[in-house]
C-alpha positions in Angstrom: 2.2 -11.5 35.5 5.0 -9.5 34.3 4.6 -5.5 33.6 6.3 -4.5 30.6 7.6 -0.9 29.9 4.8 -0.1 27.6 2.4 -0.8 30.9 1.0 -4.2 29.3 0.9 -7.4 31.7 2.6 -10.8 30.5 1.1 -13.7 32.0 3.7 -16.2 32.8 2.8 -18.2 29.6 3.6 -15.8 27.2 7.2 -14.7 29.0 8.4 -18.2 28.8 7.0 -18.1 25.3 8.9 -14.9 24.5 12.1 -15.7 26.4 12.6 -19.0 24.4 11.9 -17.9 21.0 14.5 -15.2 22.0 16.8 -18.1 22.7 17.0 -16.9 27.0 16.5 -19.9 29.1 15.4 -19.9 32.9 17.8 -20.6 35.4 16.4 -21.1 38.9 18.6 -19.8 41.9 18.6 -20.6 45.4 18.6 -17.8 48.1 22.4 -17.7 47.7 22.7 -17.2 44.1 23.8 -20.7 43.2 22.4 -22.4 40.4 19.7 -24.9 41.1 17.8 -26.0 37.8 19.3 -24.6 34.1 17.0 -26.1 32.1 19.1 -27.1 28.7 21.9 -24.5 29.5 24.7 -26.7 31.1 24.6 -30.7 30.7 27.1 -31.1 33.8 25.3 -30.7 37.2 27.0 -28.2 39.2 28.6 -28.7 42.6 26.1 -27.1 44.7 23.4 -29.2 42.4 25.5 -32.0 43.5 25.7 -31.4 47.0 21.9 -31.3 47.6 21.1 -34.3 45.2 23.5 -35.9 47.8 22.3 -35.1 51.1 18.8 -36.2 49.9 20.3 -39.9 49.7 22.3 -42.1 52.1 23.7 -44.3 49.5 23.3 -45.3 45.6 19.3 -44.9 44.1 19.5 -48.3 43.3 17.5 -50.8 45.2 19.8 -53.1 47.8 22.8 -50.9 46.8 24.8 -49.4 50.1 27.3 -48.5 48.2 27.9 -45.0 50.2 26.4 -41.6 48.6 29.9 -40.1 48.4 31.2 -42.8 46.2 28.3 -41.8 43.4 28.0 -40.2 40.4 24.8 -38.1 39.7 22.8 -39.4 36.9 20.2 -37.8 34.2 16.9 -40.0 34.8 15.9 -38.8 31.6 19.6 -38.7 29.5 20.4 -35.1 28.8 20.7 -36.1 24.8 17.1 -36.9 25.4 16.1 -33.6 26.6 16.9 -34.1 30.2 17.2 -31.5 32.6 20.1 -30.6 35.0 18.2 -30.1 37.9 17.3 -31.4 41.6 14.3 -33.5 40.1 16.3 -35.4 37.4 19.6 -36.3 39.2 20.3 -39.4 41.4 23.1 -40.5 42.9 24.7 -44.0 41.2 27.5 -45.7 42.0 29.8 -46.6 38.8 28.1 -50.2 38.5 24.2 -48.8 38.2 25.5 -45.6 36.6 26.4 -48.7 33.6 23.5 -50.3 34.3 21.1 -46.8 33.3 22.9 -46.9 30.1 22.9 -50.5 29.2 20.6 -51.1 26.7 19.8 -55.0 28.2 18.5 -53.5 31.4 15.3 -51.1 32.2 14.7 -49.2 35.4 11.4 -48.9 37.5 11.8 -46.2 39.9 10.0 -47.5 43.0 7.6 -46.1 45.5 10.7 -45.6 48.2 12.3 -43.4 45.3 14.5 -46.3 45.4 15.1 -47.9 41.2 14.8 -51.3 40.7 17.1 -52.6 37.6 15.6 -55.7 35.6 17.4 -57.3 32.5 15.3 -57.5 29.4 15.0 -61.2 28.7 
């Protein structure tokens, strides 16, 4: 819980209830000060964001893709316009062909229990 200045306790609940119907989103930070998660803030994923989405993966998230990891792009799972998050969670490295393939509307994406994502064409 947070304690206010008038000496009342916030549980977490009502902060984040508070700080979004003030319009204040959280940003988490890593020990350094760089931006790890920004919520709905920034659409773009930051460098540092990049970096560790990066050295989680050898090549592109797709399955049977060795396409190497610093060819990729890093991709929304969930598309930002959707209401995505820029964060560790929701970012994968793609390489330009499955970075198409997440937004072509003929194929849908399983991700598998490797963390690997299997792309299928709708028939």
């Amino acid at each position: 819980s947070i304690l206010t200045h008038t000496e009342h306790d916030l549980t977490a609940t009502e902060t984040r209830r508070l700080a979004c119907n003030a319009g204040i989103l959280p940003v988490v930070l890593s020990g350094a000060g760089q931006i790890l998660d920004a919520g709905r803030t920034r659409r773009l994923f930051t460098g540092v964001q990049r970096t560790l989405i990066k050295a989680r993966h050898r090549s592109c998230v797709a399955e049977g893709c060795d396409i190497p990891v610093a060819w990729t792009e890093i991709h929304h799972l969930k598309p930002w316009a959707d209401g995505g998050h820029t964060n560790l969670t929701d970012g994968v490295p793609a390489c330009n062909r499955h970075h198409h393939l997440f937004h072509e509307p003929r194929y849908h994406w399983r991700r598998q229990p490797d963390g690997r994502i299997r792309f299928h064409r709708h028939p």
